[in-house]
C-alpha positions in Angstrom: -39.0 148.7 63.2 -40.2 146.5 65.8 -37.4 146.1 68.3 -36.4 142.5 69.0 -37.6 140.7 72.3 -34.8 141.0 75.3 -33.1 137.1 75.5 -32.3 136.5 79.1 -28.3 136.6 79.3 -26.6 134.0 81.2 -23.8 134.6 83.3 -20.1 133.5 82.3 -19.9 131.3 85.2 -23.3 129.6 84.8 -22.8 128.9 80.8 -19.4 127.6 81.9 -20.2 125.6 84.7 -17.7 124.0 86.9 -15.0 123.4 84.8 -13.3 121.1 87.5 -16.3 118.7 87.6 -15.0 115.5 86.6 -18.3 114.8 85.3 -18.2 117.5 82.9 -15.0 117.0 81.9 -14.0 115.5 78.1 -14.3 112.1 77.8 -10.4 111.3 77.3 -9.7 113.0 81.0 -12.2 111.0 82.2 -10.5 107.6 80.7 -6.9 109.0 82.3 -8.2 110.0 85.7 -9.8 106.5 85.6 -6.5 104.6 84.2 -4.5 106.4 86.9 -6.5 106.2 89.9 -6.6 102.6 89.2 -2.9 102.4 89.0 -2.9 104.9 92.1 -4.9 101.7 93.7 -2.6 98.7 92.3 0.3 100.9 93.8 -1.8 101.5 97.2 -2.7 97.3 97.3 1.3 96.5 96.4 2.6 99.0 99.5 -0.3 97.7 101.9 0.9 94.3 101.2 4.3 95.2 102.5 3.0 97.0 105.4 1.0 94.1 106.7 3.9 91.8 105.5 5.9 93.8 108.4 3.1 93.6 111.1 2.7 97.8 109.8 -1.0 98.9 109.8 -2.3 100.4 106.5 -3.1 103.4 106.4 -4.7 104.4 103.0 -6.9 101.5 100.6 -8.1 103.8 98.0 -7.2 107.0 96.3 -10.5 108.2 98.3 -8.9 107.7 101.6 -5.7 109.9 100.8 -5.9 112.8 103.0 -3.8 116.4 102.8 -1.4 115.3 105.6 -0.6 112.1 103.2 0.6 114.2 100.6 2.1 116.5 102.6 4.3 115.0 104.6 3.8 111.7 103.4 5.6 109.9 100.6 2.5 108.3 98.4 4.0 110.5 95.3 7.6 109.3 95.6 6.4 105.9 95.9 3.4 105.9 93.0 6.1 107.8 90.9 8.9 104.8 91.1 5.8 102.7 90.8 5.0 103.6 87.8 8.2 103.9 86.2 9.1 100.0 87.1 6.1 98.2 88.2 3.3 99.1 86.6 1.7 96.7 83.9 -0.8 98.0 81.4 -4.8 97.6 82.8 -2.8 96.6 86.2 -2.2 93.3 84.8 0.8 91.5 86.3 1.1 89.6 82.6 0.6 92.8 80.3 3.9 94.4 79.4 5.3 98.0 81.5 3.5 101.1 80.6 4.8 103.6 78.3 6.4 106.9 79.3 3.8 109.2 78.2 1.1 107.1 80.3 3.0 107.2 83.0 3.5 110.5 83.1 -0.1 111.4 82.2 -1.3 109.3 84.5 1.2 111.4 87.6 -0.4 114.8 85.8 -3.8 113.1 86.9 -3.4 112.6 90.1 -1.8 115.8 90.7 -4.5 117.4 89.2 -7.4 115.4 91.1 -5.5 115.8 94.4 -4.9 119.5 93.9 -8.7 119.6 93.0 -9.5 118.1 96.9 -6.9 120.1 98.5 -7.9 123.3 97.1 -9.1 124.9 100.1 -6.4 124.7 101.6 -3.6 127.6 102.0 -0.8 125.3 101.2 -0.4 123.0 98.6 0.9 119.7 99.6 4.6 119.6 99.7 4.8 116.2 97.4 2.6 118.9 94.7 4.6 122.1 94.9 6.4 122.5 91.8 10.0 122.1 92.3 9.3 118.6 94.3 6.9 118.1 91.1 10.3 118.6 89.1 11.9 115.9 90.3 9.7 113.4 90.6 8.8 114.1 86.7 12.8 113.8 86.0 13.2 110.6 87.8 10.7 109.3 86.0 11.8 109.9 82.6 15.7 109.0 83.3 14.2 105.6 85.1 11.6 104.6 82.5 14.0 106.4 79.2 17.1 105.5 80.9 20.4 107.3 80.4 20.2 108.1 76.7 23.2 107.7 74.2 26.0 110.3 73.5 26.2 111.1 70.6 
């Protein structure tokens, strides 16, 4: 028997790739991280419009801008959290109806995830990120946007 030609095997990390790539990444997580980063953005125009309505200067335009020290110690989270839970309009529309629930939270799991993604060389994860502050914001959320439910 002849034996078979040797097939050049491909590492586990090469055949995988970089599984964080958002250009690799399924098609529907590319749709959410779009759908919330442009939320993330009406929420970022909305609080800028305050700040220069108070003679404040604005500080960050675009999800791009956001930088570790904003999540941090910063309150963007808080703020995109009560956004979405009773501000924002579906495409960012001002004459669309609220978005649901699950989008809203799908669209907070984004940006985590994305923001985590550019942090991640960091030692620390942003305080706004760390899981028991993550809690909350996830619970407010829900009891804003579900409101108290019935007893039964």
């Amino acid at each position: 028997h002849a034996t078979p030609a040797p097939t050049a095997t491909i590492p586990d990390d090469e055949k995988i790739g970089d599984i964080l790539d958002p250009k690799k990444a399924h098609a529907k997580v590319r749709e959410k991280r779009s759908s919330a980063t442009k939320h993330f953005e009406c929420y970022l125009t909305m609080k800028n419009k305050e700040l220069l309505a108070d003679n404040k200067a604005v500080v960050v335009s675009k999800m791009d801008d956001i930088k570790f020290e904003d999540v941090h110690t910063g309150n963007y989270i808080s703020e995109y959290c009560d956004y979405l839970a009773t501000k924002a309009k579906r495409w960012c529309k001002p004459t669309d109806g609220p978005i649901s629930f699950p989008s809203a939270a799908g669209y907070m799991g984004s940006i985590k995830n994305m923001l985590l993604d550019k942090f991640k060389q960091n030692v620390l994860t942003p305080k706004q990120l760390q899981v028991e502050t993550w809690k909350r914001y996830m619970s407010k959320l829900r009891s804003i946007m579900w409101g108290a439910l019935p007893k039964e």
